[in-house]
C-alpha positions in Angstrom: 0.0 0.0 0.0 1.1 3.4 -1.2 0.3 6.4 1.1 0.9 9.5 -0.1 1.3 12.3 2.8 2.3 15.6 3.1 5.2 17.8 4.7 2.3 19.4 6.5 2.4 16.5 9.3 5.1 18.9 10.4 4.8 22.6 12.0 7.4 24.1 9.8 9.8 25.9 13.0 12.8 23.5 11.9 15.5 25.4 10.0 16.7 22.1 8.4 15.0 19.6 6.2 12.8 17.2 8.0 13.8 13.8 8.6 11.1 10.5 8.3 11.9 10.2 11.8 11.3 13.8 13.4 8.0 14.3 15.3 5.3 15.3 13.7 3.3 18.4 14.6 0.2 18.6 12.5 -1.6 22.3 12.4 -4.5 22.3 10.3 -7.3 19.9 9.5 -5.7 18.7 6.3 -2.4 17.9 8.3 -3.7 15.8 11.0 -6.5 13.7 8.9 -2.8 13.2 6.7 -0.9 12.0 10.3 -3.7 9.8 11.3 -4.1 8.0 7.7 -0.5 7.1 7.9 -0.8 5.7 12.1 -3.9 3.9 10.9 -1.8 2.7 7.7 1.3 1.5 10.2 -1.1 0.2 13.0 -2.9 -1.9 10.0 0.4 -4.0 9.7 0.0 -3.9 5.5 3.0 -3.7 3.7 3.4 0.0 2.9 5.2 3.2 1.6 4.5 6.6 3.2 5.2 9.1 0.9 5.5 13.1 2.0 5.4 15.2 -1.0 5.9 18.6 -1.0 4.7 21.6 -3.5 4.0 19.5 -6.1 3.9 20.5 -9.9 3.7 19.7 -13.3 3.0 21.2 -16.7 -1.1 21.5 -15.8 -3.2 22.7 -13.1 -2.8 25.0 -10.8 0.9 25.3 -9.0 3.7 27.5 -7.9 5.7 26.4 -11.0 3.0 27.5 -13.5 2.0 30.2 -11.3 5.7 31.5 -11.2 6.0 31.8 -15.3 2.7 33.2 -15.7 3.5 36.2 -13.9 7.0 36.5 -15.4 5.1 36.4 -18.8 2.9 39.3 -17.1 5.1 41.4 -15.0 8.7 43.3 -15.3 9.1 42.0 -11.7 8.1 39.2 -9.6 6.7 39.4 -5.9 7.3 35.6 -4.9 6.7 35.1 -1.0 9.9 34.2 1.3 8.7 32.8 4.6 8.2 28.7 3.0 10.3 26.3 2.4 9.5 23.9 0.3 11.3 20.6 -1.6 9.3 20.8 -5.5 8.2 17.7 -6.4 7.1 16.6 -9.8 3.6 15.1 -10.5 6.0 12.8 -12.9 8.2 11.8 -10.1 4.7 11.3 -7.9 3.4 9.6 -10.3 6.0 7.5 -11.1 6.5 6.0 -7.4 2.3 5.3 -7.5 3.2 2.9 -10.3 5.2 0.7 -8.4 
């Protein structure tokens, strides 16, 4: 079983990347259902992958990347926000890892 998560299940204060093992810290809705799908997926004993994907794009939809070269198309200068960290993440790499 595949589970894919979120870097959510964490509260975002650490100054380095997260580690599969760090605490988690949930603080929203969306975070916690995330944390307590993959405790129910460990406590289920399956055979599984947890996967914690972060700012996830690809060449459709709605997303940072696509967001990001709009406005660049629009506007001499771009006002990009610099309080988040993120690790992009392909849908082609996501998508890849569902298929196998």
């Amino acid at each position: 079983m595949i589970h894919f998560s979120t870097d959510y299940v964490f509260d975002g204060h650490k100054r380095t990347p997260y580690l599969p093992d760090d605490p988690p810290n949930p603080q929203s809705v969306y975070a916690r259902s995330k944390w307590q799908g993959e405790q129910a997926l460990i406590a289920s004993g399956a055979d599984h992958l947890i996967v914690r994907t972060s700012w996830v794009y690809g060449l459709r939809g709605r997303n940072f990347l696509l967001a990001i070269i709009r406005q660049a198309a629009l506007e001499k200068e771009l006002r990009i926000v610099n309080d988040q960290t993120g690790s992009p993440t392909t849908a082609a790499i996501v998508a890849k890892v569902a298929g196998e």
